[in-house]
C-alpha positions as CSV (number, residue, x, y, z in Angstrom):
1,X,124.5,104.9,62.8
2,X,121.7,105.8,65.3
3,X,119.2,108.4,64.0
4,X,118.9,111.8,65.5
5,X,115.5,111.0,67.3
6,X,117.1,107.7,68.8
7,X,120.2,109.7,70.3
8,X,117.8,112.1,71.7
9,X,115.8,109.7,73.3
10,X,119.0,107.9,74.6
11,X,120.4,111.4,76.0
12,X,116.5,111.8,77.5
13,X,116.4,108.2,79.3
14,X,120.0,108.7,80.6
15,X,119.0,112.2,82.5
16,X,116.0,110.3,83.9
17,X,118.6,108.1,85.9
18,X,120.8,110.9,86.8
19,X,118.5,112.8,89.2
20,X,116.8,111.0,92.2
21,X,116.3,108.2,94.9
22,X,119.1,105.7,95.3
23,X,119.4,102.0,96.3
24,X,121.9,100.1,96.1
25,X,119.3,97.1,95.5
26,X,117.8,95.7,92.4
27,X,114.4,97.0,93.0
28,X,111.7,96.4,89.8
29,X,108.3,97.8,90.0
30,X,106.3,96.9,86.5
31,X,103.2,99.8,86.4
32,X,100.4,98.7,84.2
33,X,97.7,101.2,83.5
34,X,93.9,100.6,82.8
35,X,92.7,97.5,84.0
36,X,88.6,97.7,84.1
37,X,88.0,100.5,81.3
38,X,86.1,99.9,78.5
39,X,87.8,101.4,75.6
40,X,87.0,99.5,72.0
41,X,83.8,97.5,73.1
42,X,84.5,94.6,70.6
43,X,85.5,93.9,66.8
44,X,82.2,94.4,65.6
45,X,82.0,97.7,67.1
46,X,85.5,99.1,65.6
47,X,84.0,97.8,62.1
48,X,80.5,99.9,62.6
49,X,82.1,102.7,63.7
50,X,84.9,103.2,60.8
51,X,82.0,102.7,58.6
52,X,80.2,104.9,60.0
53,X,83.1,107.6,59.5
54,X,84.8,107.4,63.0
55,X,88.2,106.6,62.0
56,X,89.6,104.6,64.6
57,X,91.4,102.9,62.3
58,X,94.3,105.6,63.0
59,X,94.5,104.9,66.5
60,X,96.7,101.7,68.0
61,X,94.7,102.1,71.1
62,X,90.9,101.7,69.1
63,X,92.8,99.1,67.3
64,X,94.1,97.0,69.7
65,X,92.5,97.7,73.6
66,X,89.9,96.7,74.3
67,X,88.2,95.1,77.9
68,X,90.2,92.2,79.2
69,X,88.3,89.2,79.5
70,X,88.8,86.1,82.0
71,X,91.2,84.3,79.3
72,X,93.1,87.3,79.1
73,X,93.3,87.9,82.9
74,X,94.4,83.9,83.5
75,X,96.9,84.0,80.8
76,X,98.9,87.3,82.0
77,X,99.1,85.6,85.7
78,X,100.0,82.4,84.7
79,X,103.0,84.3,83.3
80,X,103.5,86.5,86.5
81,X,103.2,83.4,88.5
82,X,106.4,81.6,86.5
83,X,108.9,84.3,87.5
84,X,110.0,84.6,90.9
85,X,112.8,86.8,93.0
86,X,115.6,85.1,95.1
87,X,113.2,85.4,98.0
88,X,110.0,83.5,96.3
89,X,108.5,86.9,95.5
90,X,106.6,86.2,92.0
91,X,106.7,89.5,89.1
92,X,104.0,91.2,90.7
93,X,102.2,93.9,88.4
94,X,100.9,97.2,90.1
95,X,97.4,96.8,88.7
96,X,96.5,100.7,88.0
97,X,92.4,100.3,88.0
98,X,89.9,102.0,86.5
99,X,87.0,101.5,88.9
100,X,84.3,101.4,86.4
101,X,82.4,102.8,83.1
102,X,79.9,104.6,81.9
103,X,76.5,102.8,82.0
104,X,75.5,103.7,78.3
105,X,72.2,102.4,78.5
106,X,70.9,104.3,81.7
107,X,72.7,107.5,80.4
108,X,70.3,107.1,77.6
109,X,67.6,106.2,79.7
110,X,67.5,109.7,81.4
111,X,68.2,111.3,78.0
112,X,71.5,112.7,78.9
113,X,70.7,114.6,81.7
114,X,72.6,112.8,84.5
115,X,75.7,110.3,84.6
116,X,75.4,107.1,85.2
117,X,78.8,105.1,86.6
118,X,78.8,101.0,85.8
119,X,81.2,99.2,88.4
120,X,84.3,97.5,86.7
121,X,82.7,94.3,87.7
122,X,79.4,94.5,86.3
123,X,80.9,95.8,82.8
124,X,82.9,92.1,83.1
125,X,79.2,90.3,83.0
126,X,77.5,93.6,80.6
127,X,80.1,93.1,77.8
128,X,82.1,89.3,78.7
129,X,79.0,87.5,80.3
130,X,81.8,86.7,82.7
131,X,82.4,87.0,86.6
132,X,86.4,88.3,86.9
133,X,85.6,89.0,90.5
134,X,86.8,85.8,92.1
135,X,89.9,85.8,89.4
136,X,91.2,89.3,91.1
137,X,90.8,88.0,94.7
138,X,93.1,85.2,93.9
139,X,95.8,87.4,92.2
140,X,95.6,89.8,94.9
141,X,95.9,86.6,97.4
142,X,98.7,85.3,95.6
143,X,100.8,88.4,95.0
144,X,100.4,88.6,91.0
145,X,98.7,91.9,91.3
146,X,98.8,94.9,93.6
147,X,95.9,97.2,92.5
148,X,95.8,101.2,92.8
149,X,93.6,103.8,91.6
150,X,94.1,105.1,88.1
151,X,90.5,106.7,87.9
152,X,86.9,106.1,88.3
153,X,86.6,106.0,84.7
154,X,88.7,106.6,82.2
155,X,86.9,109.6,81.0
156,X,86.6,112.9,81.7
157,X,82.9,112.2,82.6
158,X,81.5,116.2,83.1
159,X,83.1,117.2,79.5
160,X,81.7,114.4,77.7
161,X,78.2,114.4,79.4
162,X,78.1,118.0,78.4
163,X,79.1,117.4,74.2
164,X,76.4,114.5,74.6
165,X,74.0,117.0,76.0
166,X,74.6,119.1,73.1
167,X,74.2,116.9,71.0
168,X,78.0,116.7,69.5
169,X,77.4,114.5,66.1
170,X,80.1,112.7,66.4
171,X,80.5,111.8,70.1
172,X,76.8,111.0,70.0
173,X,77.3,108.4,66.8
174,X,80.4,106.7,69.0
175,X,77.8,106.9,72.0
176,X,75.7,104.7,70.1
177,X,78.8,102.1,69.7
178,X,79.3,102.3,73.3
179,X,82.6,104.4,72.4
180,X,84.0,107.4,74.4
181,X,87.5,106.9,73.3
182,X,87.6,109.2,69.8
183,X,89.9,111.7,68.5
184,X,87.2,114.8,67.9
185,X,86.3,118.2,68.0
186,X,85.3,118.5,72.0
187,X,83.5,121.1,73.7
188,X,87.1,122.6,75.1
189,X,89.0,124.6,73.7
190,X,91.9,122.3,74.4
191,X,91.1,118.6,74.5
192,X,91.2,116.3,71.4
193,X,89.6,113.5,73.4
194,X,87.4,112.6,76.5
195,X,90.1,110.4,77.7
196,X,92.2,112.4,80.1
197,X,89.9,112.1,83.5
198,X,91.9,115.3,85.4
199,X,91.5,118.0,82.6
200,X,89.5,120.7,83.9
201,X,88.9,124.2,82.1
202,X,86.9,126.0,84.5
203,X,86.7,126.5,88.2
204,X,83.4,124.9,88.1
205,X,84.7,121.6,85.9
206,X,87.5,121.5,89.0
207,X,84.9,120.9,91.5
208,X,83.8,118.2,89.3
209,X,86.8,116.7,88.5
210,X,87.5,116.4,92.3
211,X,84.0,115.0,93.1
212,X,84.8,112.2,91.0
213,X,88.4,111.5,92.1
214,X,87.2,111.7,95.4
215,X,84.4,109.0,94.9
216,X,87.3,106.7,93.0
217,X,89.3,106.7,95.7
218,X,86.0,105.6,98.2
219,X,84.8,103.0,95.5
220,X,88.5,101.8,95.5
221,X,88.6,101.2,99.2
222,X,85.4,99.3,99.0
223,X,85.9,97.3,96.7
224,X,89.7,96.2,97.7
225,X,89.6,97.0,101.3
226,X,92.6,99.0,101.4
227,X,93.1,102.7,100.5
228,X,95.0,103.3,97.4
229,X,98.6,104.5,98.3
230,X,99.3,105.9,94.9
231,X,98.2,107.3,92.0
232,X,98.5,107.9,88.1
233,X,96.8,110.5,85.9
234,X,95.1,109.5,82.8
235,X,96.7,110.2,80.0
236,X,99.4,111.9,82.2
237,X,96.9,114.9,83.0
238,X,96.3,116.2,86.5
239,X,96.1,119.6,88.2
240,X,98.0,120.5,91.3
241,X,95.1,121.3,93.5
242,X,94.0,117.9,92.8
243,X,97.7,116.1,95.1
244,X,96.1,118.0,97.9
245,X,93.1,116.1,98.0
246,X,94.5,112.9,97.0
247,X,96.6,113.5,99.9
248,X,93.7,114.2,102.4
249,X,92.6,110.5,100.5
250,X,95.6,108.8,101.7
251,X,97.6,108.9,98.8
252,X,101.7,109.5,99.5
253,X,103.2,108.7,95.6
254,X,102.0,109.9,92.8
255,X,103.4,107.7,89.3
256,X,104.6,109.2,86.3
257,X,107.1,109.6,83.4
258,X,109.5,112.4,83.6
259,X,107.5,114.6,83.5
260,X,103.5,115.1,83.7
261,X,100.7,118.3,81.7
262,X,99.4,120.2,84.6
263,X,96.0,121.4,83.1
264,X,95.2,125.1,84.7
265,X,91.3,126.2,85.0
266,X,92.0,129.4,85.8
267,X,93.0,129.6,82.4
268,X,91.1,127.1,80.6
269,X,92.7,124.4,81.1
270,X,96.0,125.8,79.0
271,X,98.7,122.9,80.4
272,X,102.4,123.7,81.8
273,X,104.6,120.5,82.0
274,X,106.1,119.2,85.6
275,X,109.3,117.6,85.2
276,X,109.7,114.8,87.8
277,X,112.3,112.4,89.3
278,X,111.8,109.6,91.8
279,X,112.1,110.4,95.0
280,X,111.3,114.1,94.6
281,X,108.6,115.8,97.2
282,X,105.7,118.1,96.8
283,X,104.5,120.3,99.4
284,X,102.1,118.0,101.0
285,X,105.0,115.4,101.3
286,X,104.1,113.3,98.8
287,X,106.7,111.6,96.2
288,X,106.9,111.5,92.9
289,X,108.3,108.1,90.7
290,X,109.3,108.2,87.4
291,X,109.2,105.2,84.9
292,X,112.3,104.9,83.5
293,X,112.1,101.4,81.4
294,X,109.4,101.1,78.3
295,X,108.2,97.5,77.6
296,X,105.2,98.6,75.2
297,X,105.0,95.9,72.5
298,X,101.8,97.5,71.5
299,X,103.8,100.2,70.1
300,X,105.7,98.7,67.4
301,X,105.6,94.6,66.9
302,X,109.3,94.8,64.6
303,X,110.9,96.1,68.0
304,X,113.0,93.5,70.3
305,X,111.2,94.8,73.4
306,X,112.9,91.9,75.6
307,X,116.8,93.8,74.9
308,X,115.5,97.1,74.8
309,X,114.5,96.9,78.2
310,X,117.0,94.7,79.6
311,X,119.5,97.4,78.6
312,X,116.8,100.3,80.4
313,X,116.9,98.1,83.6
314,X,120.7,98.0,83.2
315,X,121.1,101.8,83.0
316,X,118.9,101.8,86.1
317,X,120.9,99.5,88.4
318,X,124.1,100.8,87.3
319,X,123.1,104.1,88.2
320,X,121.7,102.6,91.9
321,X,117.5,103.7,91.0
322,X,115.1,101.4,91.1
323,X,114.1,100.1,87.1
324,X,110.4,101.1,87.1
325,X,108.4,99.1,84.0
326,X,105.7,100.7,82.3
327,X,103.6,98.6,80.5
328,X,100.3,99.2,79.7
329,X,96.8,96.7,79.6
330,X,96.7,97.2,76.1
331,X,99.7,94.8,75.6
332,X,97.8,91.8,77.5
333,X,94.5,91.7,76.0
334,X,92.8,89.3,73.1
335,X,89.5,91.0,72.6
336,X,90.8,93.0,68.9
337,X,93.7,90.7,68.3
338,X,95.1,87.6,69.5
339,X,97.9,87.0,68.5
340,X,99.2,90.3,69.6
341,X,98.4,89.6,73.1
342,X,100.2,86.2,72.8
343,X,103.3,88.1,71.0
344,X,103.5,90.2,74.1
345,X,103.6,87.7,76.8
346,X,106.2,85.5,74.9
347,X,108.6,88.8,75.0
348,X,106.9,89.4,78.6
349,X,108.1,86.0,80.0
350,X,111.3,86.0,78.2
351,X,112.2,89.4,79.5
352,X,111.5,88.1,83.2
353,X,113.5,85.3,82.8
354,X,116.3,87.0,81.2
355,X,116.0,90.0,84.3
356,X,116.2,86.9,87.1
357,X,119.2,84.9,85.1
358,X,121.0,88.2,84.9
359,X,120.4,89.7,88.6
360,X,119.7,86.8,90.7
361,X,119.5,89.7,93.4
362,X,116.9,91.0,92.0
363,X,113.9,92.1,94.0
364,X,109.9,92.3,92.7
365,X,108.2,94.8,94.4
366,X,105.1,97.4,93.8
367,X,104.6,100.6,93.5
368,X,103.0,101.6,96.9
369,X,105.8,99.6,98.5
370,X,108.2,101.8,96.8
371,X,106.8,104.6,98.1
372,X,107.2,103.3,101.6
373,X,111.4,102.9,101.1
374,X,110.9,106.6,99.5
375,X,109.3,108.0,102.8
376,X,111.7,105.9,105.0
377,X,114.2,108.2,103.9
378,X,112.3,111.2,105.3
């Protein structure tokens, strides 16, 4: 008999699908977040750091995400590259990008005082000794991967240059490990971690937050050639004077899950909770999408993630929405474990094998393409 949490979160999933855009196609999107970011900087690191108290042992993220590497990269698009729609179309992954890092050692060059952003490219070659560079251009030539802006860096950059500023034990001793991703005691009154870019507690922290959004979304366009057509908040986190200026940046869909914490600085960045469904419009006619399938091995390696969302993706089509995937970087990446990234592409090429054998009509597409169909219904 199912448990009470697993009913809940069947009745949850099942009002997802009952609200929103509808297509009588088999339209699949598959939303991966945080290409480029840092997170754990290697093995080694993870080991200095739990003994040096930091107990990232509790985490599955510090565990298991880490920087992909070239090997990593090549191994998720040969995948990608071996599942094609009726039309030729291969399983193309929205590639939400993290534009870059913190530059650890010229933050501690100037002592604190100033931030110091490291290009996602140039952390390949600081921490891989590896040029990805000519890897992306090819996936984005080929139609494996569609990038869009996830953040600048995965960090709220203004809080955590302020706890390092005040010399904040703990985040200075994970500074030292070329760490930002710990569970501590911040300098808000509400955030547990430095991770959720868009958090701002005071009017002033707003202005920076939009500073740095701003200059993500210009570093984005340079380095792809194409404005970003949609966006997703770290950690689910962004305020709503922050759509106004994404829209002013060319951004018309904004990604989530059902429902996203919208972080208030009038009131020190105390959160209220928007609930979402795909297709729905803000006041600056921008859309909302909502992922409705979970394909997170990462999560739990005992779970059959393959028929759990198969029978997500069937709940979406029978209902006529499009079956958005979200599946995270963490799944696809070697750099703490192996053989959990190899455990995830096996169920990742088996469940887009299974998805064309059982819809032959299905249809690969990304997210900023859906937001086009969305807007063609204006």
């Amino acid at each position: 008999m199912p448990s009470v949490a697993a009913i809940k979160s069947a009745m949850l999933h099942l009002a997802t699908n009952l609200r929103g855009w509808k297509t009588d196609r088999k339209l699949l999107v598959i939303e991966s977040d945080d290409w480029g970011a840092i997170r754990m900087p290697s093995r080694q690191a993870w080991e200095r750091l739990l003994a040096a108290g930091i107990r990232v042992d509790r985490s599955r993220y510090d565990n298991l995400d880490c920087l992909e590497s070239g090997d990593d990269f090549q191994a998720l698009m040969n995948v990608i590259a071996a599942h094609r729609d009726a039309s030729g179309r291969p399983a193309t992954f929205t590639f939400n990008t993290v534009m870059g890092n913190p530059d650890f050692e010229a933050i501690a060059h100037d002592s604190f005082e100033r931030f110091h952003h490291q290009g996602m490219f140039d952390s390949y070659r600081h921490f891989h000794g590896e040029n990805l560079e000519p890897m992306w251009r090819e996936a984005i030539r080929r139609n494996l991967i569609r990038p869009q802006l996830h953040a600048r860096e995965h960090l709220n950059a203004p809080l955590w240059m302020r706890d390092l500023q005040a010399g904040h034990h703990e985040t200075r001793l994970a500074f030292d490990h070329r760490f930002y991703g710990l569970k501590t005691r911040t300098g808000s009154t509400r955030q547990k971690n430095y991770l959720a870019a868009c958090w701002p507690d005071s009017p002033g922290h707003m202005q920076e937050i939009i500073n740095t959004v701003e200059d993500g979304t210009e570093q984005f366009k340079t380095t792809f050639g194409y404005r970003s057509k949609t966006f997703i908040g770290c950690n689910y986190v962004w305020p709503d004077a922050l759509e106004e200026r994404l829209a002013d940046q060319g951004v018309q869909l904004l990604q989530s899950q059902r429902s996203h914490f919208q972080p208030d600085p009038e009131r020190n960045g105390a959160t209220n909770i928007r609930r979402h469904y795909t297709g729905q419009k803000n006041r600056h006619g921008q859309r909302y999408s909502v992922r409705n399938v979970l394909f997170e091995p990462y999560l739990d390696e005992n779970t059959d993630w393959t028929r759990k969302a198969l029978a997500e993706i069937s709940q979406a089509f029978r209902l006529k929405r499009p079956a958005i995937i979200c599946s995270h970087r963490i799944n696809y990446v070697s750099g703490m474990n192996l053989k959990h990234r190899d455990r995830s592409l096996r169920q990742l090429d088996s469940l887009l094998g299974q998805v064309r054998k059982r819809w032959t009509d299905v249809e690969f597409i990304t997210s900023d393409e859906l937001s086009d169909l969305l807007s063609a219904d204006d």
